[in-house]
ZAMITI-419556 format. One record per residue: residue in one letter; residue number from 1; x, y, z of N, C-alpha, C in turn; chain. Coordinates in nm, 3 decimals. Example, Ala and Ser with C-alpha at 12.3 -4.5 7.8 and 13.67 -1.06 7.14 Angstrom:
<pts>
+----+-----+---------+---------+---------+---------+---------+---------+---------+---------+---------+----+
! aa !   i !    n_px !    n_py !    n_pz !   ca_px !   ca_py !   ca_pz !    c_px !    c_py !    c_pz ! ch !
+----+-----+---------+---------+---------+---------+---------+---------+---------+---------+---------+----+
!  A !   1 !   1.319 !  -0.569 !   0.780 !   1.230 !  -0.450 !   0.780 !   1.320 !  -0.330 !   0.780 !  A !
!  S !   2 !   1.285 !  -0.225 !   0.708 !   1.367 !  -0.106 !   0.714 !   1.290 !   0.003 !   0.787 !  A !
+----+-----+---------+---------+---------+---------+---------+---------+---------+---------+---------+----+
</pts>
This chain:
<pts>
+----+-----+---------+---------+---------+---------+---------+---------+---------+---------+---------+----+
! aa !   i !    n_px !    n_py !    n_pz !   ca_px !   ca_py !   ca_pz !    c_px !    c_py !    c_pz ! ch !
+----+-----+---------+---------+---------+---------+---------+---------+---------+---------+---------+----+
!  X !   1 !   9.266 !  11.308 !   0.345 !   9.392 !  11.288 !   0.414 !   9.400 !  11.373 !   0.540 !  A !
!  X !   2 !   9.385 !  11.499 !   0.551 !   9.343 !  11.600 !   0.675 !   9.278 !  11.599 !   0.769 !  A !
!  X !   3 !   9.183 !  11.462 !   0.726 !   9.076 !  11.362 !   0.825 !   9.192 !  11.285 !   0.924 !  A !
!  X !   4 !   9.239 !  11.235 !   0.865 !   9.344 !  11.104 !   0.889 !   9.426 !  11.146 !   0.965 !  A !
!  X !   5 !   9.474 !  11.268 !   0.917 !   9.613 !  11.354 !   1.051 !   9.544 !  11.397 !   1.138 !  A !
!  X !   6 !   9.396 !  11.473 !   1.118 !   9.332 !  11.514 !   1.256 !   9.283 !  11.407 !   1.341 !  A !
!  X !   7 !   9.286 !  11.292 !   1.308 !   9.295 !  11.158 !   1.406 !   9.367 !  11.136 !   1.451 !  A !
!  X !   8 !   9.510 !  11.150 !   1.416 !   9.618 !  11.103 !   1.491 !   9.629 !  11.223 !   1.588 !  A !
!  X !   9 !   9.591 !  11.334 !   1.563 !   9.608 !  11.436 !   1.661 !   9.520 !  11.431 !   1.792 !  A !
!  X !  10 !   9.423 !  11.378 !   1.718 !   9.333 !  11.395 !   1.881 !   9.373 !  11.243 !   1.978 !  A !
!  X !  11 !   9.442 !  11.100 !   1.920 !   9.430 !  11.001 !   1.971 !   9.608 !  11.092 !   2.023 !  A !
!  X !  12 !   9.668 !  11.135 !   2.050 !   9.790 !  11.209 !   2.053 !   9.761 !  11.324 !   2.193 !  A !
!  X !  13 !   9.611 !  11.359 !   2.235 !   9.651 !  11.450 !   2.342 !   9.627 !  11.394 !   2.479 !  A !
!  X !  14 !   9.668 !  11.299 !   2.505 !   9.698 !  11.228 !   2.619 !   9.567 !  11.215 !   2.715 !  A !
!  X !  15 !   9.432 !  11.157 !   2.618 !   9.355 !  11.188 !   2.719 !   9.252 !  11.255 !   2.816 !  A !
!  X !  16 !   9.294 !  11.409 !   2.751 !   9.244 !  11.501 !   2.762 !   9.091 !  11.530 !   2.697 !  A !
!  X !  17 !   9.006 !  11.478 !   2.815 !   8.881 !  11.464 !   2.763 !   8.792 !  11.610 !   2.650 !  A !
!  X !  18 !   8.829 !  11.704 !   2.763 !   8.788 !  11.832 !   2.715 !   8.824 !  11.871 !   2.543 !  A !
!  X !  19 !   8.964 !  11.807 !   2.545 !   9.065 !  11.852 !   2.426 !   9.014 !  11.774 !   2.316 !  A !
!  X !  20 !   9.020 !  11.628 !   2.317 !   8.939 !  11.580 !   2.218 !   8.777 !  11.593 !   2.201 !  A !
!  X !  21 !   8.677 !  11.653 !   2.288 !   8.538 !  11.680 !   2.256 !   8.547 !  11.839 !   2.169 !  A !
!  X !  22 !   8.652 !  11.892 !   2.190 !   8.660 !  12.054 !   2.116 !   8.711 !  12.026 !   1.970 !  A !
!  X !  23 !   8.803 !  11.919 !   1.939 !   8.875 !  11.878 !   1.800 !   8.739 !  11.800 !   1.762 !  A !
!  X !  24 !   8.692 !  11.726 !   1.777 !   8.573 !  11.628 !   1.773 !   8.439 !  11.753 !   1.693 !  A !
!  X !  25 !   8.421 !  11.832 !   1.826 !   8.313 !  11.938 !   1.795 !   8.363 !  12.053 !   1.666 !  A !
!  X !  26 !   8.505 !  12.055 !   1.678 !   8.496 !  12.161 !   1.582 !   8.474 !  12.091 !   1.415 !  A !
!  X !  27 !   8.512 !  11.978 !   1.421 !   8.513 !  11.877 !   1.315 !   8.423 !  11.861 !   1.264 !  A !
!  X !  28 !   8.287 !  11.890 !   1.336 !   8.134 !  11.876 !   1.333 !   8.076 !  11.979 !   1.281 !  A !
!  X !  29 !   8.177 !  12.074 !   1.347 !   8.119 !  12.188 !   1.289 !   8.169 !  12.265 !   1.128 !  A !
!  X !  30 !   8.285 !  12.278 !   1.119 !   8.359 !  12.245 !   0.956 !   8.292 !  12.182 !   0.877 !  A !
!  X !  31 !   8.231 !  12.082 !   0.879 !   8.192 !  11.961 !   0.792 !   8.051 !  12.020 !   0.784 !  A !
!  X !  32 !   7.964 !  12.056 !   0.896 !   7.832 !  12.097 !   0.851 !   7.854 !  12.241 !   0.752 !  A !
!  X !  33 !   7.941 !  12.332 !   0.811 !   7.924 !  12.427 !   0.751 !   7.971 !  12.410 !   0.627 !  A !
!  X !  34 !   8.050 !  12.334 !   0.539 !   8.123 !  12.326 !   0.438 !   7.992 !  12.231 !   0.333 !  A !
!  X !  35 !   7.885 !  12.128 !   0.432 !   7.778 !  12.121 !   0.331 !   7.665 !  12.208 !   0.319 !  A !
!  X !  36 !   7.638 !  12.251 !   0.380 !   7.564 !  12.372 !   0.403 !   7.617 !  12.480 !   0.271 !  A !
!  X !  37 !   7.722 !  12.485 !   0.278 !   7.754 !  12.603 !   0.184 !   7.760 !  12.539 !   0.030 !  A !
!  X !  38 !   7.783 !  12.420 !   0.054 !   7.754 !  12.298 !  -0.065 !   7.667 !  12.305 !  -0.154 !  A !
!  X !  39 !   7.530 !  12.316 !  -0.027 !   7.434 !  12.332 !  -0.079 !   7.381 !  12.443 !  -0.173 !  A !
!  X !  40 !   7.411 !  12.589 !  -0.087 !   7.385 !  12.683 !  -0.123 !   7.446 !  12.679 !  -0.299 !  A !
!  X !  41 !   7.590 !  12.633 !  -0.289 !   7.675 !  12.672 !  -0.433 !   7.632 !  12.588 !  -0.494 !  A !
!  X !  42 !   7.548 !  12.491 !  -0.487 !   7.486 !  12.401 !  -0.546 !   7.379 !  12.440 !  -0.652 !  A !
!  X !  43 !   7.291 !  12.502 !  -0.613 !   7.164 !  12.604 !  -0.688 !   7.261 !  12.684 !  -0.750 !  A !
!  X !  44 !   7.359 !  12.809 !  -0.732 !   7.396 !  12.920 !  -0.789 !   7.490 !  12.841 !  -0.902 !  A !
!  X !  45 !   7.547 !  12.691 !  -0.894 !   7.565 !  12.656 !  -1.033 !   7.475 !  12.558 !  -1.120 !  A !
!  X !  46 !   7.411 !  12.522 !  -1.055 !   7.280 !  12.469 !  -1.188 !   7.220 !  12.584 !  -1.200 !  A !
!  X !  47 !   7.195 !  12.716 !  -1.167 !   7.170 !  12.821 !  -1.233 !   7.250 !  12.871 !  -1.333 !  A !
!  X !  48 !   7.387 !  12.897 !  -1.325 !   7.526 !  12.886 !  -1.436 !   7.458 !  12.780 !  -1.571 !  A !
!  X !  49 !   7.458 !  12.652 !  -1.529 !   7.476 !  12.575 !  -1.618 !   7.307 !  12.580 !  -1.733 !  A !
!  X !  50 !   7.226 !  12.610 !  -1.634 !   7.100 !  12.664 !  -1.740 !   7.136 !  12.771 !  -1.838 !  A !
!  X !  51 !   7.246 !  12.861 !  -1.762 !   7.217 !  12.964 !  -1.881 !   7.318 !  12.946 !  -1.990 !  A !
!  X !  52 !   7.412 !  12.888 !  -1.890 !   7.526 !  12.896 !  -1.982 !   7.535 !  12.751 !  -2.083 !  A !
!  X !  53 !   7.454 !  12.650 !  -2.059 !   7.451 !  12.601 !  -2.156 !   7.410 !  12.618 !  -2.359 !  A !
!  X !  54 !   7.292 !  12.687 !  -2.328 !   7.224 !  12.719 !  -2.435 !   7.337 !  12.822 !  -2.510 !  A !
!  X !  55 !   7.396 !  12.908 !  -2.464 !   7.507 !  13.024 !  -2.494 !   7.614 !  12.943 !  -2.560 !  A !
!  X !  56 !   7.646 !  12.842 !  -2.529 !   7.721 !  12.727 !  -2.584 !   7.747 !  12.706 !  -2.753 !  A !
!  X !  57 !   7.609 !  12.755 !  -2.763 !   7.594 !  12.746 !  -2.948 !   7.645 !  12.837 !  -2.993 !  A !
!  X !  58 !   7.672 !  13.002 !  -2.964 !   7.735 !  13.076 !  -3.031 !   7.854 !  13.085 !  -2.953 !  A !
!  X !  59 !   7.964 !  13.113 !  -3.064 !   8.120 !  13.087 !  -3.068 !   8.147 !  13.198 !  -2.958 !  A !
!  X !  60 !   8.079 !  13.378 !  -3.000 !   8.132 !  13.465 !  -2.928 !   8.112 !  13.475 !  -2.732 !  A !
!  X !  61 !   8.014 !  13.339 !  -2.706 !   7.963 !  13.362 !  -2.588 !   8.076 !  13.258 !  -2.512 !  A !
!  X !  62 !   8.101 !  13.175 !  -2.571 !   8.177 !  13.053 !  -2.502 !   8.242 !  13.051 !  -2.425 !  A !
!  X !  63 !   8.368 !  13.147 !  -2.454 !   8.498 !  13.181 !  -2.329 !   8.405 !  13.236 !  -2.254 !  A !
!  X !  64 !   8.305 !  13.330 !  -2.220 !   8.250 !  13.355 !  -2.118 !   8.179 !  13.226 !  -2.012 !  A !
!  X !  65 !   8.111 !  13.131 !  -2.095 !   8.046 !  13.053 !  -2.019 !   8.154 !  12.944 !  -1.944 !  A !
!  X !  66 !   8.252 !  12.943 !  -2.019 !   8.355 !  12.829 !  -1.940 !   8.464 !  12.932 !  -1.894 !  A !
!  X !  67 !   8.471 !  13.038 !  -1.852 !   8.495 !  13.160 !  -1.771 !   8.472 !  13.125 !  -1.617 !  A !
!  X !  68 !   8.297 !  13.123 !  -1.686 !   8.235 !  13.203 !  -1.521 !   8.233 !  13.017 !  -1.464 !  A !
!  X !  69 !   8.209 !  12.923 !  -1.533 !   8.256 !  12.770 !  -1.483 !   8.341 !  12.687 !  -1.390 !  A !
!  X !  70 !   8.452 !  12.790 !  -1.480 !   8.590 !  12.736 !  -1.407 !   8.638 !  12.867 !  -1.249 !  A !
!  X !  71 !   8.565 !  12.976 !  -1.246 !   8.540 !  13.031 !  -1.150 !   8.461 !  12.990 !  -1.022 !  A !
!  X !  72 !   8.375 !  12.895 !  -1.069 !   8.285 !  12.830 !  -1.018 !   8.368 !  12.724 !  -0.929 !  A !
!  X !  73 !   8.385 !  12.659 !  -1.017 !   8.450 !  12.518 !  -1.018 !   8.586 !  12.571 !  -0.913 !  A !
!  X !  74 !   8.680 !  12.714 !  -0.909 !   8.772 !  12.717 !  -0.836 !   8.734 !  12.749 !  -0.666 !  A !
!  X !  75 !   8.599 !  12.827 !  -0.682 !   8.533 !  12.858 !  -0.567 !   8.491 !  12.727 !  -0.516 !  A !
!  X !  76 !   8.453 !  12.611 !  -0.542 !   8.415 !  12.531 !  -0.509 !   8.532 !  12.426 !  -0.424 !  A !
!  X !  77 !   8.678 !  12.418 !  -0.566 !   8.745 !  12.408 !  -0.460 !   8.824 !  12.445 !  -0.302 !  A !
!  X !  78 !   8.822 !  12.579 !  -0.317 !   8.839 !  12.688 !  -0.207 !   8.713 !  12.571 !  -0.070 !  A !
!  X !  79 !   8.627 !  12.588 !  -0.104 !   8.511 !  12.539 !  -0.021 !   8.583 !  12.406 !   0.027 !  A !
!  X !  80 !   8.564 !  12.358 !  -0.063 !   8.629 !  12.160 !  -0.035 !   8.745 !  12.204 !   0.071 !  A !
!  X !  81 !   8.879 !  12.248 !   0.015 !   9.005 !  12.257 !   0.098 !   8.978 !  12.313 !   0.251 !  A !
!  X !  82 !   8.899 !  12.407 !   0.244 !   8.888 !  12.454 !   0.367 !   8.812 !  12.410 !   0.450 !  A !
!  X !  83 !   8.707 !  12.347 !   0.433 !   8.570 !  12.298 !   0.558 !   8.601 !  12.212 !   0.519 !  A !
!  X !  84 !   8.590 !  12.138 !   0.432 !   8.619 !  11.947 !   0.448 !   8.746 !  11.909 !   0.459 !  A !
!  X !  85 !   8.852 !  11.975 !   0.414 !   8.971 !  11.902 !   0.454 !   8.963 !  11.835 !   0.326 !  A !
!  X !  86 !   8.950 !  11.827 !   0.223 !   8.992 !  11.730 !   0.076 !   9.012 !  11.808 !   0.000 !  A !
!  X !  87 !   9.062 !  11.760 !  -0.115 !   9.177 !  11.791 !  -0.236 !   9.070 !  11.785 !  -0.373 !  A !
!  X !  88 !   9.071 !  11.911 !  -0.457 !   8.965 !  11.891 !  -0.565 !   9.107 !  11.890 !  -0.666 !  A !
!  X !  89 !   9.071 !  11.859 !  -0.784 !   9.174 !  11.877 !  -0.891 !   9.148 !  11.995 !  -0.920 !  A !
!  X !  90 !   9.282 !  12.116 !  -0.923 !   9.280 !  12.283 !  -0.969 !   9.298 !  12.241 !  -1.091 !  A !
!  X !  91 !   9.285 !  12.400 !  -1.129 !   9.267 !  12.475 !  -1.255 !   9.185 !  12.361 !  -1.386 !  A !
!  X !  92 !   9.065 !  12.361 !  -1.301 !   8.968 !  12.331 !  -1.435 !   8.919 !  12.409 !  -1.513 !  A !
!  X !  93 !   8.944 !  12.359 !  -1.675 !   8.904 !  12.478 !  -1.744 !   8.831 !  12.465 !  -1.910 !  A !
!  X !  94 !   8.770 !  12.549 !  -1.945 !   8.673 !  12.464 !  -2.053 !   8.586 !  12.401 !  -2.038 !  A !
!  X !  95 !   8.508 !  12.273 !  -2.165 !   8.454 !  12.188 !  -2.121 !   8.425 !  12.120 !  -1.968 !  A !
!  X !  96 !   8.558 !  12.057 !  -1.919 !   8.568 !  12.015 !  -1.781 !   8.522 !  12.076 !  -1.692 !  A !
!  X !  97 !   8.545 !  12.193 !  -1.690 !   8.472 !  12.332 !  -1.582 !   8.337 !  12.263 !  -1.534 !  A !
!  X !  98 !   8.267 !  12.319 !  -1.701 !   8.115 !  12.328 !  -1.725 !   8.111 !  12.194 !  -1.665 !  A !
!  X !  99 !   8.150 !  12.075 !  -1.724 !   8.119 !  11.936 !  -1.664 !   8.087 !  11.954 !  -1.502 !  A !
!  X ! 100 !   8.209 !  11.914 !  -1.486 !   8.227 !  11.943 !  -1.300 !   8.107 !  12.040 !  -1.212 !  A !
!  X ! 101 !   8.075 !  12.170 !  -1.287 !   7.978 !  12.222 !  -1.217 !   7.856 !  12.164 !  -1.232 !  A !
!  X ! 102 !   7.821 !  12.130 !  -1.335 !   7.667 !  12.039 !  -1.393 !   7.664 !  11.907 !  -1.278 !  A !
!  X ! 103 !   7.771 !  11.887 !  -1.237 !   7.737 !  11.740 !  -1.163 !   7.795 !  11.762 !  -1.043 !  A !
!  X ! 104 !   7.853 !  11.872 !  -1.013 !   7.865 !  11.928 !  -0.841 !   7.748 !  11.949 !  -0.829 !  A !
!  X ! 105 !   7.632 !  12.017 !  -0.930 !   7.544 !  12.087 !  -0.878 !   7.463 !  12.005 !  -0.831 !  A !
!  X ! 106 !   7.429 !  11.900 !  -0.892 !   7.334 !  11.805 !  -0.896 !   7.340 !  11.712 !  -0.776 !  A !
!  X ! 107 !   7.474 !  11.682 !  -0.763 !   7.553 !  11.615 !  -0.586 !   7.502 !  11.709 !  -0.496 !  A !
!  X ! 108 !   7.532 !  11.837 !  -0.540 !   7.545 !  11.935 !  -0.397 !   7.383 !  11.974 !  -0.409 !  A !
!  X ! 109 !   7.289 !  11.959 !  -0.495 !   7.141 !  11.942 !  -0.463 !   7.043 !  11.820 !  -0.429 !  A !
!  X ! 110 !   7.164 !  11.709 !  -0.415 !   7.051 !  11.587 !  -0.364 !   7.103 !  11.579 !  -0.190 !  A !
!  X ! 111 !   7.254 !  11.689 !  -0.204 !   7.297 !  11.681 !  -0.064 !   7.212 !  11.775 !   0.031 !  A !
!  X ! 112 !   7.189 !  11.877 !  -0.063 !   7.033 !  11.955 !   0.034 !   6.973 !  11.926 !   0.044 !  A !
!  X ! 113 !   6.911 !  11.833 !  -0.053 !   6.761 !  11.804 !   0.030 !   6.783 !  11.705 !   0.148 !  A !
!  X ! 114 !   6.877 !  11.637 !   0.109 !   6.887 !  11.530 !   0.247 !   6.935 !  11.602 !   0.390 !  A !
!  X ! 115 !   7.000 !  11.720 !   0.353 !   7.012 !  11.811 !   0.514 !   6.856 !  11.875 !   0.552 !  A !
!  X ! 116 !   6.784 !  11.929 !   0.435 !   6.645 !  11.967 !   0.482 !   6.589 !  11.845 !   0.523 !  A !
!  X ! 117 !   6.588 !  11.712 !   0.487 !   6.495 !  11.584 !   0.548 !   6.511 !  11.558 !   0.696 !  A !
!  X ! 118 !   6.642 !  11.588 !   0.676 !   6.747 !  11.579 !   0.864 !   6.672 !  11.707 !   0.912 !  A !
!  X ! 119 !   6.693 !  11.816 !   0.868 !   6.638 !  11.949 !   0.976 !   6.499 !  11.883 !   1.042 !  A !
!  X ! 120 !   6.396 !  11.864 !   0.924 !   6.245 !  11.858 !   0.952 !   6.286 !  11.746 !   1.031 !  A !
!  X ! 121 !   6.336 !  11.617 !   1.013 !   6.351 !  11.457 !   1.135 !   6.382 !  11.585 !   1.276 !  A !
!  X ! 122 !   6.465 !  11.666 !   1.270 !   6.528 !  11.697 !   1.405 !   6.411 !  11.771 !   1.480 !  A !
!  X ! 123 !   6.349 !  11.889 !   1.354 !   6.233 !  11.955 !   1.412 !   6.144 !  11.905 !   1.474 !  A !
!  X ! 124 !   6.072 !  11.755 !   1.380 !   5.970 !  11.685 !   1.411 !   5.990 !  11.621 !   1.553 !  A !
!  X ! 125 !   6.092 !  11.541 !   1.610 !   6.138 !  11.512 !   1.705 !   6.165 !  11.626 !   1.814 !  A !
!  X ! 126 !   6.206 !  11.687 !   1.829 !   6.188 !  11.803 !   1.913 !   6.021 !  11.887 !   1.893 !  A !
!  X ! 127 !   5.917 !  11.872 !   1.840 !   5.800 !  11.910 !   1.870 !   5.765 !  11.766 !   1.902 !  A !
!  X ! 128 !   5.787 !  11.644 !   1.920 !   5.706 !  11.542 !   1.969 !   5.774 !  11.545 !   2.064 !  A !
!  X ! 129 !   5.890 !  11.560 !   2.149 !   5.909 !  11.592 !   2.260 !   5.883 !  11.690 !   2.366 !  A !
!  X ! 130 !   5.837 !  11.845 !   2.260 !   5.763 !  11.884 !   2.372 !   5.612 !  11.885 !   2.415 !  A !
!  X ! 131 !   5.546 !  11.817 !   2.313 !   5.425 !  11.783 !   2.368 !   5.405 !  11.672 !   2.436 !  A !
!  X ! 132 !   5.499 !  11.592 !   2.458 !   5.508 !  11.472 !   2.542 !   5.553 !  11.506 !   2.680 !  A !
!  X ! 133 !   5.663 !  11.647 !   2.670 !   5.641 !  11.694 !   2.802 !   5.573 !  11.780 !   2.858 !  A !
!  X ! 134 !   5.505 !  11.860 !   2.772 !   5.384 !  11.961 !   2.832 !   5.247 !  11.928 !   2.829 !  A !
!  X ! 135 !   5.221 !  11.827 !   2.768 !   5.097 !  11.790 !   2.715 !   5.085 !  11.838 !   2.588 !  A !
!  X ! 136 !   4.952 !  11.829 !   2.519 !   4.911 !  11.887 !   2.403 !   4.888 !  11.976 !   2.373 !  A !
!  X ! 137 !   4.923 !  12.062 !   2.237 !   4.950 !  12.198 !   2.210 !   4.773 !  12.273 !   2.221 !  A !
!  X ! 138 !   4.796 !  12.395 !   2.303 !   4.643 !  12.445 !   2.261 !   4.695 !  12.560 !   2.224 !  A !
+----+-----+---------+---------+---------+---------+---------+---------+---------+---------+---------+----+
</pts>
């Protein structure tokens, strides 16, 4: 929805070329950094969910593992609200936690590799451009 109002805002500044390439750019930039960090929280909870699954079996470990989950799971929303502009459902807790992180993690690790496939496309393309303008590397 925060998408949607920051559209009406930029079709709203009369024009102002400069003004909408800075709302535009910063938009670009929010959104990378918010998967980027996606990514990162991505690994540090399928690491959670390795350990804390198995812990699952004894009674005294449990509130800890859907503890550190739903901590997870609130940090994650923090992330969403702020760089993307979207709405996670709060206070997950328990089971649901653990859920939600097991399959953020797994989203937010097929979303890394596809930003590393993009880096290397961008790298690869920028080294075939400069040997096309300098000649070949010696």
């Amino acid at each position: 929805m925060a998408g949607f109002v920051e559209t009406f805002n930029v079709l709203s500044l009369d024009g102002c070329l400069e003004c909408v390439t800075m709302v535009v750019a910063w938009a670009a930039v929010r959104g990378m950094v918010g998967l980027v960090l996606g990514a990162v929280m991505a690994l540090v909870e399928l690491a959670w969910v390795v350990i804390a699954i198995p812990l699952l079996a004894m009674p005294s470990t449990r509130p800890w593992s859907f503890r550190g989950a739903g901590r997870l799971a609130g940090a994650d929303r923090v992330r969403v609200n702020r760089w993307l502009g979207g709405t996670v459902a709060p206070n997950l807790a328990g089971g649901r936690a653990l859920a939600y992180v097991a399959m953020r993690g797994i989203v937010g690790g097929l979303g890394g590799g596809v930003l590393v496939l993009v880096g290397i496309w961008v790298a690869g393309g920028e080294l075939a451009g400069a040997v096309r303008r300098y000649g070949r590397a010696r």
